[in-house]
Backbone as a printed PyTorch tensor [residue, N CA C, xyz], in Angstrom:
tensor([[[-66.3060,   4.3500,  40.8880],
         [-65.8560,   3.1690,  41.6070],
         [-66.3950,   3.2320,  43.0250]],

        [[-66.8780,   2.0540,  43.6190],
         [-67.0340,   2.1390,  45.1040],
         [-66.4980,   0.9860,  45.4010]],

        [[-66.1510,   0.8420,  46.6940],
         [-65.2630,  -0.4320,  47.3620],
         [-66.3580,  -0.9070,  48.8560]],

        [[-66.4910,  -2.2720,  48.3530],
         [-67.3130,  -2.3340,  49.7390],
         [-66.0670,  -3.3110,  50.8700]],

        [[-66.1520,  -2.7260,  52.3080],
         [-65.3600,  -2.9240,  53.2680],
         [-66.4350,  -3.4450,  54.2470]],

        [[-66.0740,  -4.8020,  54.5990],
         [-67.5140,  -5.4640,  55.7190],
         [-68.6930,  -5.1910,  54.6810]],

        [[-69.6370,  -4.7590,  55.8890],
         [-70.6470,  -4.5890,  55.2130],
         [-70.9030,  -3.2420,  54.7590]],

        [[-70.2380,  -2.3070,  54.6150],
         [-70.1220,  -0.8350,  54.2860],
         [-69.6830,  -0.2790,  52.6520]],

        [[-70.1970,  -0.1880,  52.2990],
         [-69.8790,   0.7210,  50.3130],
         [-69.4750,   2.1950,  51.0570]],

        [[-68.1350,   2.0340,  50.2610],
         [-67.7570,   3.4430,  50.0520],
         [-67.6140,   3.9630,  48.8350]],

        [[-68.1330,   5.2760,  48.7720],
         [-68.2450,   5.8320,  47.3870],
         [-66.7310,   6.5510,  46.7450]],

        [[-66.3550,   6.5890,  45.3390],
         [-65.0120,   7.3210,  45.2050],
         [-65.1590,   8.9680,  45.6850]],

        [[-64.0070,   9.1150,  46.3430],
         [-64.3120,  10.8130,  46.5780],
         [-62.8650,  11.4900,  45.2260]],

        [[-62.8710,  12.1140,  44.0160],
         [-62.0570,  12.1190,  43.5250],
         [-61.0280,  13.0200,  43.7630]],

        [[-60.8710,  13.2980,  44.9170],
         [-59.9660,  14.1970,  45.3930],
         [-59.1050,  13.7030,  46.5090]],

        [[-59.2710,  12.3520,  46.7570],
         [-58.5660,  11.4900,  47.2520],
         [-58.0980,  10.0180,  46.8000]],

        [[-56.8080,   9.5760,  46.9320],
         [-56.2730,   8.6880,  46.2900],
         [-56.7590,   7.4900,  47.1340]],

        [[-57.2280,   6.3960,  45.7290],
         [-57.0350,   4.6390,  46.7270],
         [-56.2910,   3.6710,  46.1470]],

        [[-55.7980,   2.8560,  46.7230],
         [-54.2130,   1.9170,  46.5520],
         [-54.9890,   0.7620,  46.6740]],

        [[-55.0470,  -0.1820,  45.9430],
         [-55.6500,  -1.6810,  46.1500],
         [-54.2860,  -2.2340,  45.4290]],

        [[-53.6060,  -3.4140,  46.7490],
         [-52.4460,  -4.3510,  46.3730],
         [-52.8790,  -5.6180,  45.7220]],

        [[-52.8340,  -5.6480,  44.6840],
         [-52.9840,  -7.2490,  44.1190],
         [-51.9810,  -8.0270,  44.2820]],

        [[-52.0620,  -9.3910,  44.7950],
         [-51.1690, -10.7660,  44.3810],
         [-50.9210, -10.7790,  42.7880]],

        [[-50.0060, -12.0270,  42.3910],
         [-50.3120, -11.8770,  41.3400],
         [-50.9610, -13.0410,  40.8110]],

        [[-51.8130, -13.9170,  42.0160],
         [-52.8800, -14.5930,  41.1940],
         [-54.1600, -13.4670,  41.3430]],

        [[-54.2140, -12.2960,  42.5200],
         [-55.4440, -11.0640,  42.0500],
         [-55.1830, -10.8970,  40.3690]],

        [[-54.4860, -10.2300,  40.0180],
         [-53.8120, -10.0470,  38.7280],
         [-54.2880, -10.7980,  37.7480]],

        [[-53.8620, -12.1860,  37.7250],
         [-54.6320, -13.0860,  36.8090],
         [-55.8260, -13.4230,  36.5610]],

        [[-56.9320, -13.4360,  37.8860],
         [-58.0730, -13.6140,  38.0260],
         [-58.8460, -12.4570,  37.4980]],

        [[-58.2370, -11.0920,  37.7110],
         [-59.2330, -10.0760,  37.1590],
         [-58.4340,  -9.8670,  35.5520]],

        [[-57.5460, -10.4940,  35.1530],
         [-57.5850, -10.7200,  33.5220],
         [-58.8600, -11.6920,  33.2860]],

        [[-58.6630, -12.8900,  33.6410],
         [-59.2430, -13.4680,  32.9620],
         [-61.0240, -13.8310,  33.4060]],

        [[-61.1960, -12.0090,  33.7760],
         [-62.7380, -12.0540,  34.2580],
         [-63.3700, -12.3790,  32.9230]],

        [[-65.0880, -12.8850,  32.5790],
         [-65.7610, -12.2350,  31.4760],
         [-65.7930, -11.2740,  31.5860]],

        [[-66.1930, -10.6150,  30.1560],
         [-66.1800,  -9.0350,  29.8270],
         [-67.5210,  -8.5980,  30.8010]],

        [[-68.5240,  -9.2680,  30.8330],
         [-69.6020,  -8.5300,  31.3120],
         [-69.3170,  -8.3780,  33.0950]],

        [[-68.3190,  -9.1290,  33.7430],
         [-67.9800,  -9.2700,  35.0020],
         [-68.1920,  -7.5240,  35.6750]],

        [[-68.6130,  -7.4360,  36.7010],
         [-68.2620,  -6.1830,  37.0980],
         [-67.4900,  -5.9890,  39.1810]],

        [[-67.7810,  -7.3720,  39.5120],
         [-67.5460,  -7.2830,  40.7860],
         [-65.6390,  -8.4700,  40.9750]],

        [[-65.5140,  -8.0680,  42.1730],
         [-63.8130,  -8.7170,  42.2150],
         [-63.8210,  -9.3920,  43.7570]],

        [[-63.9160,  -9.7260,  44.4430],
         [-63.6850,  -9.4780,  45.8780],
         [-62.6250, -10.8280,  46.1060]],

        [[-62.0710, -10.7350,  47.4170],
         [-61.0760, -11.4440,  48.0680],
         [-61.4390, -12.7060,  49.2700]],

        [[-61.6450, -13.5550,  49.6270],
         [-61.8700, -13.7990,  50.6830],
         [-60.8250, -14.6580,  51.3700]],

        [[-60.4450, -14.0960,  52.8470],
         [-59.4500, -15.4190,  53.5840],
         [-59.6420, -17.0310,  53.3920]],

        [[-58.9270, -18.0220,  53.2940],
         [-59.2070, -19.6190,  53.2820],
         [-59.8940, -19.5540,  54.6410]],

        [[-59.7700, -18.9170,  55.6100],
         [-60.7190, -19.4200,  56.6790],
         [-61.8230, -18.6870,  56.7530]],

        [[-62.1310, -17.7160,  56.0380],
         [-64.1750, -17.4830,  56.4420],
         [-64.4670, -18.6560,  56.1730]],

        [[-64.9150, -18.3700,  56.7740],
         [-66.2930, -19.4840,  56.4990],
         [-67.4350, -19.7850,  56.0430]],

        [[-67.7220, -18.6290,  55.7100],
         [-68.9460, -18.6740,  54.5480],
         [-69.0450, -19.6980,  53.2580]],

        [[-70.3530, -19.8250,  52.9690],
         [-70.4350, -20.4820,  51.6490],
         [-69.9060, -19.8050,  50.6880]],

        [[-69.7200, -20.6900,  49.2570],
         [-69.2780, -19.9030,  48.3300],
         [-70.9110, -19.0170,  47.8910]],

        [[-71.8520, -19.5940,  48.2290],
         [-73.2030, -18.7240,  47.9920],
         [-73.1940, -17.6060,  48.6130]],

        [[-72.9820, -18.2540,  50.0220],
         [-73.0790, -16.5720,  51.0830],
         [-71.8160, -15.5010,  50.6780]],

        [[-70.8910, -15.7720,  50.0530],
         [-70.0390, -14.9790,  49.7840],
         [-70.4840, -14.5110,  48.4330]],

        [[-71.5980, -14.8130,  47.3800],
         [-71.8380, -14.0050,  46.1600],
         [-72.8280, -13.3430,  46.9750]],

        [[-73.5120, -13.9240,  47.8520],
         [-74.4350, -12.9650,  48.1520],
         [-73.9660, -11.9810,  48.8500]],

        [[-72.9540, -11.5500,  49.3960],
         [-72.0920, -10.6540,  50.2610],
         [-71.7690,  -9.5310,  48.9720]],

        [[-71.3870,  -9.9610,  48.1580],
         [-70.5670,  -9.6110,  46.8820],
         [-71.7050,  -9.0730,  46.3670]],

        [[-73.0620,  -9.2440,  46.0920],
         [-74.4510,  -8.5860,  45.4260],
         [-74.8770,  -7.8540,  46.5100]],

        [[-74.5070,  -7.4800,  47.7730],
         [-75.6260,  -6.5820,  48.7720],
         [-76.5240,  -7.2900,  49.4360]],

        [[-76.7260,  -8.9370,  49.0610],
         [-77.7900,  -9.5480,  49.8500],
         [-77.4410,  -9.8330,  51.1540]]])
């Protein structure tokens, strides 16, 4: 697992614990990912980014 924070990927270290709080529309949304889905991310109603610039945030571009 890695978690990207800003623009930073962090890698799992398995000798330390990580806590991610879901809502419970997080919850619903990562049920009803496709199977091939592999990414999740969150964004505030006010960024402002596109919904493009935010997949591209979400791919590393």
């Amino acid at each position: 697992m890695r978690v990207k924070v800003a623009d930073s990927w962090h890698g799992v270290d398995t000798t330390r614990a990580i806590m991610i709080e879901l809502s419970d529309a997080d919850r619903r949304n990562i049920a009803n990912m496709v199977p091939g889905a592999r990414f999740y991310a969150c964004f505030d109603d006010k960024d402002a980014r596109t919904t493009d610039e935010k997949l591209a945030w979400m791919r590393g571009q």
